[in-house]
C-alpha positions as CSV (number, residue, x, y, z in Angstrom):
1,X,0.0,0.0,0.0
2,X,1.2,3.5,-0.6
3,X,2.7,5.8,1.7
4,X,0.9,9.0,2.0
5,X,1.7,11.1,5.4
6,X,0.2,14.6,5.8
7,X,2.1,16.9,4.2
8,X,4.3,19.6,6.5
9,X,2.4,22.2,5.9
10,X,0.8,25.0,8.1
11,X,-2.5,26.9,6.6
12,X,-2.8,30.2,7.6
13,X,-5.9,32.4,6.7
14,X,-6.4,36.1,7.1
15,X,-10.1,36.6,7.6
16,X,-11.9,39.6,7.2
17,X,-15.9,39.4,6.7
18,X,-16.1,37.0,4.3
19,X,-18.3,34.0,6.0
20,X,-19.6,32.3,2.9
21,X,-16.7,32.1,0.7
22,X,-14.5,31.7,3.8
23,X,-16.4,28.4,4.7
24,X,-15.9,26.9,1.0
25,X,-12.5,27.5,1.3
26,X,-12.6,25.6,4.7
27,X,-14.4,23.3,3.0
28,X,-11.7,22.6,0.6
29,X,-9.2,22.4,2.9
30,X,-11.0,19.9,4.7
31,X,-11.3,17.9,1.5
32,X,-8.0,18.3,1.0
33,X,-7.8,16.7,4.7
34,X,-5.8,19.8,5.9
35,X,-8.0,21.1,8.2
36,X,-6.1,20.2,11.5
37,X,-3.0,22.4,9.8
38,X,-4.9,25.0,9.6
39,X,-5.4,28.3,11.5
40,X,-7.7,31.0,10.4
41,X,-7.1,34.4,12.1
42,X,-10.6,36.4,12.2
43,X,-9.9,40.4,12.2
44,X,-13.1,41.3,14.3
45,X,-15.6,40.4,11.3
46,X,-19.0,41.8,11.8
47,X,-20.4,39.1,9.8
48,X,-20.3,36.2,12.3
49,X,-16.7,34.4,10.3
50,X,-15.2,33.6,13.6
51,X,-18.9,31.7,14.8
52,X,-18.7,29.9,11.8
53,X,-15.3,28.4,11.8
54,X,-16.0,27.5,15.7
55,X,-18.7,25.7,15.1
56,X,-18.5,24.3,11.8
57,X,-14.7,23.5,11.8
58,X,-13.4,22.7,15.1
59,X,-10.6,21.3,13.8
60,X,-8.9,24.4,12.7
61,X,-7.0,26.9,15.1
62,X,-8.7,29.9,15.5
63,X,-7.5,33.2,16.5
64,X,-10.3,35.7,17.2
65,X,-9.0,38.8,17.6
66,X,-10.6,41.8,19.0
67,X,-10.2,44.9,15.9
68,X,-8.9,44.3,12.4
69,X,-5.5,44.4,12.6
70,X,-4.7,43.9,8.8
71,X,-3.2,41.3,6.6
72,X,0.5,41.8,7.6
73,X,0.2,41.1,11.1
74,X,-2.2,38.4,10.6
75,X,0.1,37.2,8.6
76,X,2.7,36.9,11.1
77,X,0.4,35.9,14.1
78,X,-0.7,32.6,12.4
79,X,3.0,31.6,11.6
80,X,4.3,32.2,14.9
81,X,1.7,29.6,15.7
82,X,2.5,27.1,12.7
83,X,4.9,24.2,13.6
84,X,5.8,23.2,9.7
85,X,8.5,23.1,7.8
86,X,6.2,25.1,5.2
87,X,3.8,27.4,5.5
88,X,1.0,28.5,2.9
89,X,-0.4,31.7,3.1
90,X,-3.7,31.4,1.3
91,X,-6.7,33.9,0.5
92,X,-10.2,32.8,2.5
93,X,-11.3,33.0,-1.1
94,X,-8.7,30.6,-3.0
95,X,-9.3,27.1,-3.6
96,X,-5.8,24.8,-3.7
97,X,-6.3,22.0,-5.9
98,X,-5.7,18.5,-4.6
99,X,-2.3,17.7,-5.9
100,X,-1.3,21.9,-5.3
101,X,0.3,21.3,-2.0
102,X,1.9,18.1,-2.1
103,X,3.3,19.0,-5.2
104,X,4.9,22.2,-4.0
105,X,6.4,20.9,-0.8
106,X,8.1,18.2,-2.9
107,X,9.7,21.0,-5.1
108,X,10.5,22.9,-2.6
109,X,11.9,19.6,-0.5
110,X,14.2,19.2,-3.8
111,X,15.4,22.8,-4.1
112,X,16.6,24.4,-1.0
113,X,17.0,27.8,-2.4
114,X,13.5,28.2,-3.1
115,X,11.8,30.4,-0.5
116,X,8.7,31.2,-1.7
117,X,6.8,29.7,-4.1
118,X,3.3,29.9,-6.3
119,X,1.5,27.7,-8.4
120,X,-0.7,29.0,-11.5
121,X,-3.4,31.1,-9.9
122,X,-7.1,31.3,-11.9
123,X,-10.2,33.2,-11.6
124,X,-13.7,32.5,-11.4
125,X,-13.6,31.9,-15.0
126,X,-10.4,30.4,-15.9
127,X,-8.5,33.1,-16.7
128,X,-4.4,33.7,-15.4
129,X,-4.3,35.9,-12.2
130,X,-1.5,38.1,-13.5
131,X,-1.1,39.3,-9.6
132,X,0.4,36.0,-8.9
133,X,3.1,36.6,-12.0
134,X,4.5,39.9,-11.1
135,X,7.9,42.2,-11.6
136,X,9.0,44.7,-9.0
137,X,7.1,48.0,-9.5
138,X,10.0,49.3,-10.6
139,X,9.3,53.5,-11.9
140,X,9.9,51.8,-15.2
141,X,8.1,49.2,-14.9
142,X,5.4,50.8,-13.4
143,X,5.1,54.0,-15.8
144,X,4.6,51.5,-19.0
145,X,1.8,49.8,-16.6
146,X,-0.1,52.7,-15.7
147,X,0.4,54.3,-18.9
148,X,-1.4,51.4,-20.7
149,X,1.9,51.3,-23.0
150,X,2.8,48.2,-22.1
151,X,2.1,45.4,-19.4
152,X,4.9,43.4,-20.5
153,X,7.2,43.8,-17.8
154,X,5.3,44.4,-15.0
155,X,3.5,40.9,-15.2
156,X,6.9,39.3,-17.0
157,X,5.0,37.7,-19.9
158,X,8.3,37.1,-21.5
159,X,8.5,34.0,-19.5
160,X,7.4,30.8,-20.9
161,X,4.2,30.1,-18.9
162,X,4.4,26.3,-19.0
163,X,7.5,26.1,-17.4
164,X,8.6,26.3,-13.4
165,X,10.5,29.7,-14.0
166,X,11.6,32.4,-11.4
167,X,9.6,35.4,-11.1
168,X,9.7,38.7,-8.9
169,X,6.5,38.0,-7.0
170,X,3.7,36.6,-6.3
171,X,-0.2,37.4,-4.7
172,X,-0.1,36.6,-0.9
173,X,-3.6,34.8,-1.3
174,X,-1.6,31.6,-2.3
175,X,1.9,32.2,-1.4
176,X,3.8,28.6,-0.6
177,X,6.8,29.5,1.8
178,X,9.6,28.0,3.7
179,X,9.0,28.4,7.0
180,X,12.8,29.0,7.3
181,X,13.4,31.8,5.0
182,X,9.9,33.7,6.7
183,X,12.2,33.4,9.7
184,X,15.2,34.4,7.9
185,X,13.6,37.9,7.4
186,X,11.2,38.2,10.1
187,X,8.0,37.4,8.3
188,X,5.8,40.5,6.6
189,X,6.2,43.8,7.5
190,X,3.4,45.2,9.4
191,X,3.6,49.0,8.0
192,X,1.5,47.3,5.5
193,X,-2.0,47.1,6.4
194,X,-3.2,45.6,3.7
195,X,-1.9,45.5,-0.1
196,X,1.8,45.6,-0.4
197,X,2.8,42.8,2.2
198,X,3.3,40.7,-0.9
199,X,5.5,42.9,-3.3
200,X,7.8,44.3,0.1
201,X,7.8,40.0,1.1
202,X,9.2,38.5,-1.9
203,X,11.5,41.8,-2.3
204,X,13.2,40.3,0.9
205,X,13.2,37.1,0.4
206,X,14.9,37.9,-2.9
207,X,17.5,40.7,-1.2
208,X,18.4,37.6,0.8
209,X,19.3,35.3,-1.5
210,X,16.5,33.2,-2.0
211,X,14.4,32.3,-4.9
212,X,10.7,33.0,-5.9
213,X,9.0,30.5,-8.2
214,X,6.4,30.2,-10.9
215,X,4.9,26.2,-10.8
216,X,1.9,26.0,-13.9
217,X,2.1,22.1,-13.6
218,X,-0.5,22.7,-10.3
219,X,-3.1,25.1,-9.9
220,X,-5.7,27.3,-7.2
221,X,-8.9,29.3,-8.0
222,X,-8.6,32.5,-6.8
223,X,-12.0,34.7,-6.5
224,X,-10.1,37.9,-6.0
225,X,-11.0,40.9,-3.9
226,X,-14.0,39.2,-1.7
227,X,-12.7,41.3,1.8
228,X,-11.8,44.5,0.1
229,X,-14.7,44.8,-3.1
230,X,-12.7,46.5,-5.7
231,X,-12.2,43.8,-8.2
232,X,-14.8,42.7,-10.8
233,X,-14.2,39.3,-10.5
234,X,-16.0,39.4,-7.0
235,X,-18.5,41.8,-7.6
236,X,-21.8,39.2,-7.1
237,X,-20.1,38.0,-3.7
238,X,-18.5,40.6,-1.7
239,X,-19.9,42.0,1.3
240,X,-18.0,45.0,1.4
241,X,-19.7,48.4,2.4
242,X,-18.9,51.6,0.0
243,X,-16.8,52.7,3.7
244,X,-15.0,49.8,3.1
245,X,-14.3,50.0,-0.5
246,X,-13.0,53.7,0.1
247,X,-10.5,52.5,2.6
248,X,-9.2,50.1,0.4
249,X,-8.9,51.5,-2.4
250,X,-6.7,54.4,-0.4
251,X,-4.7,51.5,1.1
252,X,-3.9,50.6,-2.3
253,X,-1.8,54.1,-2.8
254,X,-0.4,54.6,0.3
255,X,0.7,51.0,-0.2
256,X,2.7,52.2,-3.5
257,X,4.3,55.0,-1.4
258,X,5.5,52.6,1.6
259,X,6.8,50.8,-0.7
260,X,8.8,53.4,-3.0
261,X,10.0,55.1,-0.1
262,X,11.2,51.7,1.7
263,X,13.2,50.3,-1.1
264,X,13.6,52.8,-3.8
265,X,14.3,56.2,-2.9
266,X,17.6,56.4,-2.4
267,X,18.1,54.4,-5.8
268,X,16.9,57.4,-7.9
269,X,17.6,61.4,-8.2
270,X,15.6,63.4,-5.8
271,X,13.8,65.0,-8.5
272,X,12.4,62.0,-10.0
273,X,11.7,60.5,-6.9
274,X,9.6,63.5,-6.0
275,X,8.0,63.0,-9.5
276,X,7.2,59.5,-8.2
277,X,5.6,60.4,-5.3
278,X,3.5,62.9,-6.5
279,X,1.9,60.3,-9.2
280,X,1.1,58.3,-6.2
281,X,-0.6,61.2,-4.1
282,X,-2.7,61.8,-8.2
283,X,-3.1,58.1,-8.4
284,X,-4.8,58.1,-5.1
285,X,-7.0,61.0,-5.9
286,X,-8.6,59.5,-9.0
287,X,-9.5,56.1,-7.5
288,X,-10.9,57.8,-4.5
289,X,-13.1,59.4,-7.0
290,X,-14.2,56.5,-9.1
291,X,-14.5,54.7,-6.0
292,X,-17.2,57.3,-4.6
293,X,-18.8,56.8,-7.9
294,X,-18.9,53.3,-7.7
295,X,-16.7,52.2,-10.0
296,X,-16.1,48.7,-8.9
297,X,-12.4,48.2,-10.1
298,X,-10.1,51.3,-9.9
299,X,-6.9,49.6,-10.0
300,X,-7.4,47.2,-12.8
301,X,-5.7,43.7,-12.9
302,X,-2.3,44.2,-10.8
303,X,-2.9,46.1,-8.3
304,X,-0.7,46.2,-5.2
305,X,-2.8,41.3,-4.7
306,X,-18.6,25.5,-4.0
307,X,-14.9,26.5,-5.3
308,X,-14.3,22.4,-4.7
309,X,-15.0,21.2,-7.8
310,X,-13.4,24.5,-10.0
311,X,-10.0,23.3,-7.8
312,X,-9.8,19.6,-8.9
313,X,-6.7,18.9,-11.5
């Protein structure tokens, strides 16, 4: 009979209210027979999330806490709790095929310079999640992106997407990662609230020497944007009020500016810098306003990150 232990692997799930989709994805997991490794931490939802996973999934560890403390910290709570060699960091609303994990901590058992890695993320409706295929946001990068010129760069599409293939970055809603290179550099940093965590993560992972990787041979669904309510893709499921949407979609600016200011400023002239910074502040000011008017998706794919049977390989 074949061997087939449990593999190493911690779950950890930032919640924030989103009950329904949260419990498929629980549901999944549980499927996946995963449950015990996993640990959901509940920011204070309003929606009854933390009531649910109580008494619906006893199995999993849940941390309730008391106000939303964002995605960063979360984050970093749930690992300090994890006792795997790996740890995934998934999205309440992303669905892990079956063969996902196993398949990953192999890869990752084989190649010890991998730190981080991601497998090939799809929506709702089959289509590439470009957020889990990205470049740094380079100025470069990021002016041929915003510009509409070119998204070449920013999501690397010169690499050959049938291939495992080392990339800049991936989304944090399915983010595979050795438990001893989050160590390495102290896990996410917590100046990022939410939107960001991901980009400034894999930045240093990769500023200390380890590797980021691209695996298309498994996959996730990912239903994007369920918490926050900005993305079209989860427009008929999100419970996110307009106060919510506003905040987020501020977050995802002053995301761009921690970001620039952390690891790119000193790289660049001081003029162009404050050039850079002052895009952001306009940047901000425009999705504010299509925000207020209720336009559902102000970033556009890339911005700064039952499902069982859309999961199966």
């Amino acid at each position: 009979m074949e061997n087939n232990p449990k593999p190493d692997v911690a779950v950890i799930i930032a919640n924030y209210n989103s009950k329904p989709v949260l419990q498929s994805c629980l549901e999944n997991l549980s499927s996946l027979k995963l449950s015990e490794n996993t640990i959901v931490v509940d920011n204070a939802s309003p929606d009854g999330s933390a009531e649910m996973v109580r008494k619906k999934f006893p199995q999993v560890s849940l941390i309730s806490l008391k106000e939303n403390k964002g995605i960063s910290y979360s984050y970093n709570l749930g690992a300090s709790k994890a006792k795997a060699k790996y740890l995934l960091f998934l999205g309440s609303d992303a669905f892990p095929a079956k063969s996902t994990l196993p398949y990953l901590e192999s890869y990752l058992n084989r190649n010890p310079k991998v730190g981080i890695a991601t497998c090939k993320v799809v929506t709702r409706d089959g289509t590439l999640d470009m957020d889990s295929h990205r470049a740094f946001p380079t100025p470069w990068n990021s002016f041929l992106y915003f510009t509409k010129i070119s998204s070449q760069k920013y999501f690397m599409k010169n690499k050959n997407f049938n291939g495992a293939h080392e990339i800049d970055a991936c989304i944090s809603h399915f983010m595979f990662v050795r438990k001893k290179s989050f160590d390495a550099i102290n896990g996410f940093d917590q100046d990022y609230f939410v939107y960001g965590e991901d980009i400034d993560f894999c930045y240093r992972i990769k500023k200390d020497h380890w590797k980021v990787m691209y695996i298309p041979q498994v996959k996730a669904v990912h239903y994007k944007g369920v918490s926050v309510g900005l993305r079209k893709e989860s427009t008929d499921i999100t419970q996110a009020s307009k106060e919510t949407k506003v905040k987020m979609s501020r977050m995802t600016t002053e995301a761009m500016e921690l970001f620039f200011k952390k690891h790119y400023l000193k790289n660049y002239p001081l003029l162009l810098s404050l050039l850079i910074l002052l895009t952001i502040k306009l940047i901000k000011i425009i999705r504010f306003l299509k925000t207020q008017s209720g336009f559902t998706n102000p970033f556009g794919s890339g911005g700064l990150h039952s499902a069982k049977f859309l999961a199966q390989p």
